[in-house]
The first five atom37 places (N, CA, C, CB, O) and aatype in JSON, in Angstrom:
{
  "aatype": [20, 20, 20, 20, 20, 20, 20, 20, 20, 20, 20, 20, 20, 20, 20, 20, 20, 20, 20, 20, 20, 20, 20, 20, 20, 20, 20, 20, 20, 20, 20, 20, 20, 20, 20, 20, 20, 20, 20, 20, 20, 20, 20, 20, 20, 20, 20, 20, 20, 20, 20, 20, 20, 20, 20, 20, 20, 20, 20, 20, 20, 20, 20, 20, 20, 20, 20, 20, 20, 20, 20, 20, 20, 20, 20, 20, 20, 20, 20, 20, 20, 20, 20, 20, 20, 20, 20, 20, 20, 20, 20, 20, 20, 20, 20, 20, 20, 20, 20, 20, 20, 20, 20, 20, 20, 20, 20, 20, 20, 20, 20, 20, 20, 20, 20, 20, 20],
  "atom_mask": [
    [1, 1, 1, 1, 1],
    [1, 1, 1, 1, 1],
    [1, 1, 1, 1, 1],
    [1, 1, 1, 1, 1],
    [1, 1, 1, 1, 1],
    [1, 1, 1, 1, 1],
    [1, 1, 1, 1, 1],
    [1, 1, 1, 1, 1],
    [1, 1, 1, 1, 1],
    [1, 1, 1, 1, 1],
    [1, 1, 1, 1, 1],
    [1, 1, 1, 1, 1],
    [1, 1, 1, 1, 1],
    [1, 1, 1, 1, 1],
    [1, 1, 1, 1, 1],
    [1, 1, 1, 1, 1],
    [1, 1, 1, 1, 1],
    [1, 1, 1, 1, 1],
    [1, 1, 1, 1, 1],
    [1, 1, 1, 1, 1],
    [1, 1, 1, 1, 1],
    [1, 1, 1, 1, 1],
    [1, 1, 1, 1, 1],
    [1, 1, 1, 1, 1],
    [1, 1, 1, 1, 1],
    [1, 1, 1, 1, 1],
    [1, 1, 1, 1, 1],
    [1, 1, 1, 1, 1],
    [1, 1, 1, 1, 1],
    [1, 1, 1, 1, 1],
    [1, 1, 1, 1, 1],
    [1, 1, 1, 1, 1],
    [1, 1, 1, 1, 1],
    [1, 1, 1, 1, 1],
    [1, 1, 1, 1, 1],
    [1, 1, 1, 1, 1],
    [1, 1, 1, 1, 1],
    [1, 1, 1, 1, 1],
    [1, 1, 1, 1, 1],
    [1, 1, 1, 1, 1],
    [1, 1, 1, 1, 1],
    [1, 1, 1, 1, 1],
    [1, 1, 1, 1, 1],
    [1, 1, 1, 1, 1],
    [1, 1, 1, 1, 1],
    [1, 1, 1, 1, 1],
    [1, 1, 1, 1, 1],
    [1, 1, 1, 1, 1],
    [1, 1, 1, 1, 1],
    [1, 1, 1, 1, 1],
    [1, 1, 1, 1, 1],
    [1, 1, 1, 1, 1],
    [1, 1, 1, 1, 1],
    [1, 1, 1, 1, 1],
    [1, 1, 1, 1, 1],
    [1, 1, 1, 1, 1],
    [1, 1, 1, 1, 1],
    [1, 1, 1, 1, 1],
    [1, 1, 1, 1, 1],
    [1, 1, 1, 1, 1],
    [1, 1, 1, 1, 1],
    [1, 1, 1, 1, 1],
    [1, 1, 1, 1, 1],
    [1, 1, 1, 1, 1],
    [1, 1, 1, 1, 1],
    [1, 1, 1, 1, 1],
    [1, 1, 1, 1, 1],
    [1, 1, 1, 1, 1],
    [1, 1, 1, 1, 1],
    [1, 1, 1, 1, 1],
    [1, 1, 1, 1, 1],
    [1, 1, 1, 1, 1],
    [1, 1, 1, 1, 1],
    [1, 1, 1, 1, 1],
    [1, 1, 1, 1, 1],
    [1, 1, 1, 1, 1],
    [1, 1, 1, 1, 1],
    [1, 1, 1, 1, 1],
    [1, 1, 1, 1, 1],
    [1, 1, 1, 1, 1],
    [1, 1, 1, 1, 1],
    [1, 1, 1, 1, 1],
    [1, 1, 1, 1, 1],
    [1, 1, 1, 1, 1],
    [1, 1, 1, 1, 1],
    [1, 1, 1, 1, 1],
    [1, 1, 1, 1, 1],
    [1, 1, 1, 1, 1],
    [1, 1, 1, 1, 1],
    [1, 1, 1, 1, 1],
    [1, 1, 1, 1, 1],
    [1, 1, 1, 1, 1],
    [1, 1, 1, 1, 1],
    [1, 1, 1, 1, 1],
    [1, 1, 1, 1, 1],
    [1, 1, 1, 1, 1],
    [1, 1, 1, 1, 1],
    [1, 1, 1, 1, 1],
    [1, 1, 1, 1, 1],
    [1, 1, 1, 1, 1],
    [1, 1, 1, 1, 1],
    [1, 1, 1, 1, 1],
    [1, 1, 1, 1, 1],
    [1, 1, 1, 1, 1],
    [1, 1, 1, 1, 1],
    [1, 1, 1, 1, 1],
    [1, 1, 1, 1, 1],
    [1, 1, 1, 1, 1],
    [1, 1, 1, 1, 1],
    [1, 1, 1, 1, 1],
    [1, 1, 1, 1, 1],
    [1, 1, 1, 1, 1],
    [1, 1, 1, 1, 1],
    [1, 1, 1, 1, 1],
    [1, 1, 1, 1, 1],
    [1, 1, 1, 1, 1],
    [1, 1, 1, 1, 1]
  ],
  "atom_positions": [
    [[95.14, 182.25, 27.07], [96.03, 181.19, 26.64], [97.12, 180.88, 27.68], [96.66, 181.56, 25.32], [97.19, 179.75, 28.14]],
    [[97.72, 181.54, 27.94], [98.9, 181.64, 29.08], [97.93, 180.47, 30.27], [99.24, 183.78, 29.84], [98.29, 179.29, 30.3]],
    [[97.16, 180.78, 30.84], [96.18, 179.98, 31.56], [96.04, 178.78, 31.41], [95.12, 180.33, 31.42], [96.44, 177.84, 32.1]],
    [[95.36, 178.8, 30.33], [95.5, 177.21, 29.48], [96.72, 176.13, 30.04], [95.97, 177.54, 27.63], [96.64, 175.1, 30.71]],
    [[98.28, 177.09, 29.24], [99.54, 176.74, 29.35], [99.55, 176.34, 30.95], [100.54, 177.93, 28.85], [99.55, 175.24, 31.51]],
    [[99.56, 177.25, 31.29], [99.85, 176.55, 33.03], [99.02, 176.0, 33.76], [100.21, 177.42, 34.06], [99.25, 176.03, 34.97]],
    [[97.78, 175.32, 33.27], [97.11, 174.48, 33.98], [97.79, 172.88, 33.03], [95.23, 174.97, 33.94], [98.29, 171.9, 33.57]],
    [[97.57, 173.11, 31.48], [98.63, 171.67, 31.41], [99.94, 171.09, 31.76], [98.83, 171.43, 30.44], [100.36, 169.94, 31.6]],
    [[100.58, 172.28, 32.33], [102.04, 171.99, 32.93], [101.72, 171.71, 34.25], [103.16, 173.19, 32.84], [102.49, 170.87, 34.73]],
    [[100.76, 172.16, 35.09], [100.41, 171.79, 35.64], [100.1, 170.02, 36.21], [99.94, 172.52, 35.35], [100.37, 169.38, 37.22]],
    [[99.61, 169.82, 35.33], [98.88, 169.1, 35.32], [99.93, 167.22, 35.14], [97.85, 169.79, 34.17], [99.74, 166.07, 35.53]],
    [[101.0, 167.99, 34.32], [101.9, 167.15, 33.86], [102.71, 166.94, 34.91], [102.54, 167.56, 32.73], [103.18, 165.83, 35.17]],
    [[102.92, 167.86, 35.51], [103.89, 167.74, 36.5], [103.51, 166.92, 37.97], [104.28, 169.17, 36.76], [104.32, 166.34, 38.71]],
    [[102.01, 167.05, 38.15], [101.34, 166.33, 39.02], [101.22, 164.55, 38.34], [99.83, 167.22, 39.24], [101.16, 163.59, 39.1]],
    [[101.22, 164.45, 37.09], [101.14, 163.08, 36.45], [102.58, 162.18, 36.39], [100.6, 163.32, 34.92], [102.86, 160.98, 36.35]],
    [[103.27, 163.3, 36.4], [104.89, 162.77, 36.38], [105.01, 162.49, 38.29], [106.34, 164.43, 35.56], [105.11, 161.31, 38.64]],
    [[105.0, 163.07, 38.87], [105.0, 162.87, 39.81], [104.05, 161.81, 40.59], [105.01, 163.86, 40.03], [104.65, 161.19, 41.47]],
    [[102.63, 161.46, 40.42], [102.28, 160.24, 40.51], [103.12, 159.3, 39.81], [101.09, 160.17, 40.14], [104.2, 159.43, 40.39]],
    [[103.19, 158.86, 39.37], [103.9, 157.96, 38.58], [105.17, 157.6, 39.0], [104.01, 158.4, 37.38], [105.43, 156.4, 39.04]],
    [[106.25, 158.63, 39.41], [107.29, 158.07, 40.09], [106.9, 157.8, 42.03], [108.62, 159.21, 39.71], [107.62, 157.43, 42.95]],
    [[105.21, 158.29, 41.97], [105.44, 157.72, 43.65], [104.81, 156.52, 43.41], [104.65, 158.64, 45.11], [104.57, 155.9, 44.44]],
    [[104.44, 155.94, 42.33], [104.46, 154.51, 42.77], [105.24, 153.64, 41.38], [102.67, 153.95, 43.14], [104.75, 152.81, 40.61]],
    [[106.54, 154.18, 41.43], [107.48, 153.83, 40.62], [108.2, 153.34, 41.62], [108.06, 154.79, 39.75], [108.68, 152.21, 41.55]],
    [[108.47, 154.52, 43.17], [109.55, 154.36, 43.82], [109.44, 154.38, 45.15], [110.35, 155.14, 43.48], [108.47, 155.02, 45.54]],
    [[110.38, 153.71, 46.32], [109.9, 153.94, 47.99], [110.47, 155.32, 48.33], [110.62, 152.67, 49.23], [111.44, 155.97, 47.94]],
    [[109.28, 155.57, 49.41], [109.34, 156.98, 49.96], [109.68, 156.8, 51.51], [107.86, 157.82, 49.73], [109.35, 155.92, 52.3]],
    [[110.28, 157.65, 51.61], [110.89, 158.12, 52.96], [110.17, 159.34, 53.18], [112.54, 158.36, 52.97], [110.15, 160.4, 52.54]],
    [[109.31, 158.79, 54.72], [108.5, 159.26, 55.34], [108.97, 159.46, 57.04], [107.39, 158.45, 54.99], [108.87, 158.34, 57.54]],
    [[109.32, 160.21, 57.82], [109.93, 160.17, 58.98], [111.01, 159.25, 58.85], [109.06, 159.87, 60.02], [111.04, 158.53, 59.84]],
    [[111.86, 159.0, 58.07], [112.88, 158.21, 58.09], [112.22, 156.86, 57.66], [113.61, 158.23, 59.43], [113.06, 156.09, 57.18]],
    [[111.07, 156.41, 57.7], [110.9, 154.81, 57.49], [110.5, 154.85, 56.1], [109.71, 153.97, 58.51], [109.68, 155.72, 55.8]],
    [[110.94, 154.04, 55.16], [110.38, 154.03, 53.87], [109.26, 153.3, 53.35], [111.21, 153.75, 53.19], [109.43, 152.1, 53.19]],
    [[108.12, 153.83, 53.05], [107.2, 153.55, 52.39], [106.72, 153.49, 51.3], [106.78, 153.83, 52.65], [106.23, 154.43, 50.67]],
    [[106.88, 151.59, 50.75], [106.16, 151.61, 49.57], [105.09, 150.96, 48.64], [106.79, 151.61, 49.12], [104.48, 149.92, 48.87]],
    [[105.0, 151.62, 47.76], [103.56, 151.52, 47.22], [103.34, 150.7, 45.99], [103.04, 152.87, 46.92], [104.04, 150.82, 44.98]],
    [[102.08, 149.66, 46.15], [102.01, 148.89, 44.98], [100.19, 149.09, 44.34], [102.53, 147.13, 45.48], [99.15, 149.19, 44.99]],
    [[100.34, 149.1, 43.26], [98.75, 148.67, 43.16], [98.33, 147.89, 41.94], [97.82, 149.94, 43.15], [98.73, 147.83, 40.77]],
    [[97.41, 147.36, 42.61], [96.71, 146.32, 42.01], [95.51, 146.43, 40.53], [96.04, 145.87, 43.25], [94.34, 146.36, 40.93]],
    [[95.6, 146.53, 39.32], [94.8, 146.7, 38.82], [95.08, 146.02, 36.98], [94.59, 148.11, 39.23], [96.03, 146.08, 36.2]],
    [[93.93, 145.51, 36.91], [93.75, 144.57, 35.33], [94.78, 143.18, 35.43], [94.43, 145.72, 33.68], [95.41, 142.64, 34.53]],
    [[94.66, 142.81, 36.95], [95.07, 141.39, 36.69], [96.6, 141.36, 36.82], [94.6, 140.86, 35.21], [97.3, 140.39, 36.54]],
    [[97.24, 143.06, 37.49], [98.92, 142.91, 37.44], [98.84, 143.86, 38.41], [99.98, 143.26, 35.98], [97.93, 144.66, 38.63]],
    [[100.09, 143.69, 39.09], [100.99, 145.23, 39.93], [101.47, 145.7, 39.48], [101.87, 145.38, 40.84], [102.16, 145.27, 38.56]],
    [[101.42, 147.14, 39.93], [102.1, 148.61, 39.15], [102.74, 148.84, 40.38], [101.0, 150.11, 38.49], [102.09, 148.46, 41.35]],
    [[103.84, 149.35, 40.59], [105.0, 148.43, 39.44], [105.23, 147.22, 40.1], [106.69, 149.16, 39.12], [105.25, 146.85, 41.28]],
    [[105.42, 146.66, 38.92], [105.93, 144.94, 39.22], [106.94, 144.68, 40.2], [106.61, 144.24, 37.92], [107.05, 143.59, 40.77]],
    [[107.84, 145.86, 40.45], [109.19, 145.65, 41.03], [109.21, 146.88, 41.69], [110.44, 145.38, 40.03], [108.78, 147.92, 41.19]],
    [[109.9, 146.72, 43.26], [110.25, 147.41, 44.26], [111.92, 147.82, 45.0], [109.49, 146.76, 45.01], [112.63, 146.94, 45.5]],
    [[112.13, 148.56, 44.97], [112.94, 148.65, 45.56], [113.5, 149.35, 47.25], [113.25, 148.93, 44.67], [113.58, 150.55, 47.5]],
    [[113.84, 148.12, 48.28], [113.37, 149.46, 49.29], [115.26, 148.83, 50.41], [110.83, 149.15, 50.56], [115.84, 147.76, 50.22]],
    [[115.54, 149.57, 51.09], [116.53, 149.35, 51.38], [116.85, 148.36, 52.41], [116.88, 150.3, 51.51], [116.17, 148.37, 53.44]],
    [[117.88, 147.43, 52.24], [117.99, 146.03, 52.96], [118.39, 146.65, 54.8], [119.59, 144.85, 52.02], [118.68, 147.75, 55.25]],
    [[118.21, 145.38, 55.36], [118.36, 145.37, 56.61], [117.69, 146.27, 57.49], [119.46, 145.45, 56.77], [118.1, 146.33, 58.65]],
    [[116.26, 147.31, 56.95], [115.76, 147.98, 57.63], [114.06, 148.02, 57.51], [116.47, 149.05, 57.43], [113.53, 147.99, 56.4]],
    [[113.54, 148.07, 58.3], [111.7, 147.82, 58.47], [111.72, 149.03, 57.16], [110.59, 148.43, 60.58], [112.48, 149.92, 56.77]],
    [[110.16, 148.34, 56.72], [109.64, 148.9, 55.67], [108.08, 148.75, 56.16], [110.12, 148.19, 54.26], [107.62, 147.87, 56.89]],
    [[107.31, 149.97, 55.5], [105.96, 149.86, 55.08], [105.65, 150.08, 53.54], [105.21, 150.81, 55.87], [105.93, 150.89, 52.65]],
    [[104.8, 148.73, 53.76], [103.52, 148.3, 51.82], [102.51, 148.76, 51.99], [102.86, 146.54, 51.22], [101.53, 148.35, 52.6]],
    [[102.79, 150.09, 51.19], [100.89, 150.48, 51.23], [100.29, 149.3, 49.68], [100.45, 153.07, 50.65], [100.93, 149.33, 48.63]],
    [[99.53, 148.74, 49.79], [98.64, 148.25, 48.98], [97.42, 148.33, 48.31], [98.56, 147.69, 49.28], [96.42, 147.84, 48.83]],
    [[97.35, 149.02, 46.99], [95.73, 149.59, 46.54], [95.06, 148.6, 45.53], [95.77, 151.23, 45.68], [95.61, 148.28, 44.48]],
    [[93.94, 148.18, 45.89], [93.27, 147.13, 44.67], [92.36, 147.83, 43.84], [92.38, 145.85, 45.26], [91.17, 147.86, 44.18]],
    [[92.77, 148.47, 42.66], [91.93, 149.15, 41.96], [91.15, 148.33, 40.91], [92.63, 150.15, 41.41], [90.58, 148.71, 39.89]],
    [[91.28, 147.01, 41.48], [90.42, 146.0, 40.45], [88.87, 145.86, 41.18], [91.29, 144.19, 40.32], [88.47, 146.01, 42.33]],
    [[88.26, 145.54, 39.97], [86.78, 144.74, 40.95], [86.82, 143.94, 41.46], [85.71, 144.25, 40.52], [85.69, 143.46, 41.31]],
    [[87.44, 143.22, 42.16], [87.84, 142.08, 42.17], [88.68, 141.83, 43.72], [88.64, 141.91, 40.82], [89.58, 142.59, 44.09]],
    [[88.24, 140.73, 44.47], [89.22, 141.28, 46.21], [90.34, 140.39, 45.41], [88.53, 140.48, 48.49], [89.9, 139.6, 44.57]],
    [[91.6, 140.47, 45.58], [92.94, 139.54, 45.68], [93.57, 139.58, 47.39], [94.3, 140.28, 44.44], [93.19, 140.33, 48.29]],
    [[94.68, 138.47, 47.44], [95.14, 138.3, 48.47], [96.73, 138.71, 48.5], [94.79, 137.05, 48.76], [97.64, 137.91, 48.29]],
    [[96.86, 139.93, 48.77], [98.32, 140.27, 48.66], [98.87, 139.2, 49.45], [98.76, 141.73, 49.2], [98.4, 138.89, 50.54]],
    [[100.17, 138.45, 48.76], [101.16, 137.24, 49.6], [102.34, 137.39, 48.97], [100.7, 135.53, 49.51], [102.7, 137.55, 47.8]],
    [[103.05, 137.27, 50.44], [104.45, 137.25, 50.04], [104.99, 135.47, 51.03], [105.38, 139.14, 50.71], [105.3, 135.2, 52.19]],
    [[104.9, 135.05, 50.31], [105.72, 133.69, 50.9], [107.4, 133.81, 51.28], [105.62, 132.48, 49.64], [107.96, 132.98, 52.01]],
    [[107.85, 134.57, 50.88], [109.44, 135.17, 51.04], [109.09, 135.76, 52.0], [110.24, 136.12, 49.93], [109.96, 135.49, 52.83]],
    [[108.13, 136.62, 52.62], [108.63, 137.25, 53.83], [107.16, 137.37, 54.56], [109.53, 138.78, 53.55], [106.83, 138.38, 55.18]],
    [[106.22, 136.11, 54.38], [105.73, 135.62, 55.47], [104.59, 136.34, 55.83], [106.63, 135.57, 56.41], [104.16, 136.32, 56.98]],
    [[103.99, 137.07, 54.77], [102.86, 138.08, 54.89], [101.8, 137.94, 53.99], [103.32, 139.38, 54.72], [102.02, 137.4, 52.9]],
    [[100.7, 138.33, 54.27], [99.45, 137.83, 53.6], [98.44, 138.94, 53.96], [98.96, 136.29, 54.14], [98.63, 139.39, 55.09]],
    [[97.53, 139.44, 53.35], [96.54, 140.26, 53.72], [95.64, 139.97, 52.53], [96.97, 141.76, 53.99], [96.16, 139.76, 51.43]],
    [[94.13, 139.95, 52.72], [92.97, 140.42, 51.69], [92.81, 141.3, 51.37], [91.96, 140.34, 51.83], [92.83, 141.98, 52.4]],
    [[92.55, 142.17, 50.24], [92.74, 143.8, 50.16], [91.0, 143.53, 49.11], [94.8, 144.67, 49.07], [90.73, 142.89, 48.09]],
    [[90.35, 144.25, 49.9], [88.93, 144.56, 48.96], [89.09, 145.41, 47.92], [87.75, 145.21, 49.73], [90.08, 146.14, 47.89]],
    [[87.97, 145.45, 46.76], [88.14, 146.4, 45.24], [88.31, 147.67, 46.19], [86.5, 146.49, 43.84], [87.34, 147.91, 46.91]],
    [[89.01, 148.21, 46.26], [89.06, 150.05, 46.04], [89.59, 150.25, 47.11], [87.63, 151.08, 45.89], [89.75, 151.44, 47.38]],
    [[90.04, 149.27, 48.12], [90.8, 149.39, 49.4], [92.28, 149.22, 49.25], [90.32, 148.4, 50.39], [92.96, 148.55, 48.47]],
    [[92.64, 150.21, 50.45], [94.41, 149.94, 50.55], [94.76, 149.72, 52.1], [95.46, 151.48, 49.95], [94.09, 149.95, 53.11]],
    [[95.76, 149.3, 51.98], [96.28, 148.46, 53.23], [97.75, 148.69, 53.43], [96.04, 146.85, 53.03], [98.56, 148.86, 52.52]],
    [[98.09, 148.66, 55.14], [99.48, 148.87, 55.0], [99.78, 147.49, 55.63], [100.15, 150.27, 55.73], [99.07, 146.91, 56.46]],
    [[101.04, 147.02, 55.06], [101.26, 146.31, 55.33], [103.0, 146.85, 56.18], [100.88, 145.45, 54.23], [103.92, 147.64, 56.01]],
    [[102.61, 145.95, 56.99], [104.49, 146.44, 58.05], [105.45, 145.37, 57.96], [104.41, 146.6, 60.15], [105.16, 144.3, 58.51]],
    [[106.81, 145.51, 57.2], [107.29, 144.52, 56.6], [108.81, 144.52, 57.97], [107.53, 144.88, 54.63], [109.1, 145.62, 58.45]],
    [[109.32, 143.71, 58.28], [110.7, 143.31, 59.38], [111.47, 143.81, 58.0], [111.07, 141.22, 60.16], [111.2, 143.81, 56.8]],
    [[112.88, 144.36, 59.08], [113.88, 143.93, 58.23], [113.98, 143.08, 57.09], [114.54, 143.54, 58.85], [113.01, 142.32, 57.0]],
    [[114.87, 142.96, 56.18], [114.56, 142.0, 54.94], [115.68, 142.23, 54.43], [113.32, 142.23, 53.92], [115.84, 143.28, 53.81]],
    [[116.89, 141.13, 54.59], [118.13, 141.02, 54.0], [118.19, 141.36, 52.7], [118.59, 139.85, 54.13], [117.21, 141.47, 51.95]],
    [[119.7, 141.59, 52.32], [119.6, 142.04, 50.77], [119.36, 140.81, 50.29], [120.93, 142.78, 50.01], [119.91, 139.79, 50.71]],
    [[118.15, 140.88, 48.97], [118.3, 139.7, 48.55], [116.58, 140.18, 47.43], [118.42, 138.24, 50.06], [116.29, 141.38, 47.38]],
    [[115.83, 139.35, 46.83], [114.82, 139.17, 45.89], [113.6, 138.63, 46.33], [115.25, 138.43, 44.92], [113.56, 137.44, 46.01]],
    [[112.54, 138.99, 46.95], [111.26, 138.6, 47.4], [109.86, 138.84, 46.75], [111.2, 139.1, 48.5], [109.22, 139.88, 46.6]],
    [[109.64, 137.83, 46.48], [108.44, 138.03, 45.37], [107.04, 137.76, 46.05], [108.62, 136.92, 44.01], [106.99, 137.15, 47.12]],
    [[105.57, 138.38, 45.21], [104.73, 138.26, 45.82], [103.8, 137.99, 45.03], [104.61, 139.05, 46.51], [104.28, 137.84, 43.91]],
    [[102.47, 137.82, 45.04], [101.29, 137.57, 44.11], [99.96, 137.51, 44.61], [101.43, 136.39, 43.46], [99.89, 137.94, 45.76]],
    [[99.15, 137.21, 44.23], [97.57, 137.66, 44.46], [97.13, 135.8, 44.46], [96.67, 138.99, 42.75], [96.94, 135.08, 43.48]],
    [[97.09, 135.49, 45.69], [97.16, 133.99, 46.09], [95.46, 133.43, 45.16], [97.16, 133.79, 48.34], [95.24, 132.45, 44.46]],
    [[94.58, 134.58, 45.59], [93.05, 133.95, 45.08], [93.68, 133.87, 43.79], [91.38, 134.97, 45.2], [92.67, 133.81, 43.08]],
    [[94.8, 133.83, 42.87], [94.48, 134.02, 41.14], [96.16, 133.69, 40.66], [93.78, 136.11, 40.54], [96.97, 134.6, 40.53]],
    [[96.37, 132.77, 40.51], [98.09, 132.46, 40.36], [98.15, 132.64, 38.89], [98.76, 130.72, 40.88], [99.21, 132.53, 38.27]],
    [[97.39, 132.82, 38.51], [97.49, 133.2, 36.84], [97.77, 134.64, 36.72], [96.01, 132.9, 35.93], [98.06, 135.15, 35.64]],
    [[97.68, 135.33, 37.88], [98.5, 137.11, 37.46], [99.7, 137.19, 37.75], [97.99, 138.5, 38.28], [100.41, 136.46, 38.44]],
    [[99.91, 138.16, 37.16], [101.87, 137.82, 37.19], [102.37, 138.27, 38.62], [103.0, 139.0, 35.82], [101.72, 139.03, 39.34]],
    [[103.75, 137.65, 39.0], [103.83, 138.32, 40.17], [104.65, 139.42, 40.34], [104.11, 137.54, 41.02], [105.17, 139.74, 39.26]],
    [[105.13, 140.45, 41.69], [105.74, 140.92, 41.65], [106.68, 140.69, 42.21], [105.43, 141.53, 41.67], [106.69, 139.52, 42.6]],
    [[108.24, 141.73, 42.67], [108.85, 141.42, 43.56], [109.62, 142.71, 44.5], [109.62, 140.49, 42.97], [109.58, 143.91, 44.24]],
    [[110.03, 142.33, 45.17], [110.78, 143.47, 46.28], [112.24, 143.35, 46.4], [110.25, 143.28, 47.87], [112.9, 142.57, 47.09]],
    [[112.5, 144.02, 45.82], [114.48, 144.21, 45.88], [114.99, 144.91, 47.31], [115.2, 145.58, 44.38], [114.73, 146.06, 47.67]],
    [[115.83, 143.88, 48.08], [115.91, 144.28, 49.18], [117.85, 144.81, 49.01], [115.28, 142.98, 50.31], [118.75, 143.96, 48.98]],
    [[118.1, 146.34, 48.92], [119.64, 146.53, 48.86], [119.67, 147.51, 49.46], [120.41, 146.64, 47.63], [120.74, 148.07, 49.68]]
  ]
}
């Protein structure tokens, strides 16, 4: 039993922890990297937060069947991301301010956005 116990705490603690890495941007050698993904027609999470006035990397995962076109018209970026592929995307500086994005092949999914502070 004890066994049991610590493979579901386990287990939780690895689920909690997914979840806030693509809740939140990560700082990786100093540059922050963050993560969106694509799946049932929405982004997880809808909303980003990564810090203004300094380069960023978008990792991007499409866990749909389906290719979409990651676009950000606010900051001038576009990529195709195939079902089950991820992509980084390398974002400039990006003043403080609200930049939103969406899946260009399908304007009927909701979009997301990137909080730049």
């Amino acid at each position: 039993m004890p066994c049991r116990k610590k493979t579901i705490l386990t287990f939780l603690a690895v689920a909690a922890g997914g979840v806030l890495a693509f809740s939140q941007a990560v700082h990786a050698n100093g540059a922050t990297v963050a993560t969106v993904r694509f799946s049932g027609d929405r982004f997880e999470p809808a909303k980003l937060t990564v810090p203004a006035n300094q380069p960023f990397t978008l990792e991007v995962t499409n866990a749909d069947k389906k290719a979409i076109e990651f676009e950000s018209f606010d900051l001038h970026r576009e990529r195709v991301v195939r079902p089950g592929q991820t992509i980084t995307v390398y974002m400039a500086p990006a003043a403080p301010g609200h930049y939103t994005f969406c899946d260009d092949f399908d304007h009927s999914v909701a979009e997301g956005a990137i909080e730049a502070r």
